[in-house]
N, C-alpha and C positions, 0 to 999 in steps of 0.2 A: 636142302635147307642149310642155310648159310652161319656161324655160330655169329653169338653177339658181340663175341670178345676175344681176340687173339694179339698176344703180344709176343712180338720174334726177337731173341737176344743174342747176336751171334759172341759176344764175348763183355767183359763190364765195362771196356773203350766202346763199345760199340754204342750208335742210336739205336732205339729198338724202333722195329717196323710194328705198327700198329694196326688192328684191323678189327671196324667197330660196323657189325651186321653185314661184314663180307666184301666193306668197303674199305679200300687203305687210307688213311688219316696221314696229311701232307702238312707238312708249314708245323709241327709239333712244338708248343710251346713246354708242355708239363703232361706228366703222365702219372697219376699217383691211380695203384690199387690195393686195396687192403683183405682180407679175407678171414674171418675169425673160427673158428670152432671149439667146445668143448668137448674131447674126448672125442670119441664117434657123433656125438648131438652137432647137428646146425645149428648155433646160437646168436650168429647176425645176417645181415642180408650183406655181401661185397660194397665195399663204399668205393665208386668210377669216379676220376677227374680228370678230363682229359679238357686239352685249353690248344688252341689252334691258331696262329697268327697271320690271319689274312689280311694282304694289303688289298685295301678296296682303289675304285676307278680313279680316286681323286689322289692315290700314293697314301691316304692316311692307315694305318696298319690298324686295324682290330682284333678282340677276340671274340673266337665262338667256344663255347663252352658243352660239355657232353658232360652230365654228374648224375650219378646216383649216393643217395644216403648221407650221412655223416662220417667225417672220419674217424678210423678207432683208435687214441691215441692211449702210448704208452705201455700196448698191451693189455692193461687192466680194463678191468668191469665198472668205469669209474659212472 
């Protein structure tokens, strides 16, 4: 069983390698992941954004987009 979510950082110059259900994520436009807790308690679900810049047949470049939740900004419990 393959995990959902791997992100590889070999140092803070580096791109990180990403790998979403065991599959590597190519063309990386943005990678945002968030993760909250209080204390020992689970108190949000992880917010995923991952954005991918495929140029299609015609050269025009799009995005594909991978998101879970909202993001947690700021820290607080706003």
């Amino acid at each position: 069983m393959s995990k959902l979510l791997t992100i590889e950082l070999d140092n803070l110059d580096s791109v990180p390698k990403v790998f979403y259900k065991g599959e590597e994520i190519t063309d990386k436009a943005r990678i945002d992941f968030s993760w909250k807790t209080q204390g020992d308690r689970f108190v949000f679900s992880p917010y995923i954004n991952i954005e991918q810049m495929i140029t299609t047949d015609k050269g025009k470049p799009v995005f594909k987009h991978i998101g879970f939740n909202e993001p947690i900004l700021n820290g607080s419990d706003e």
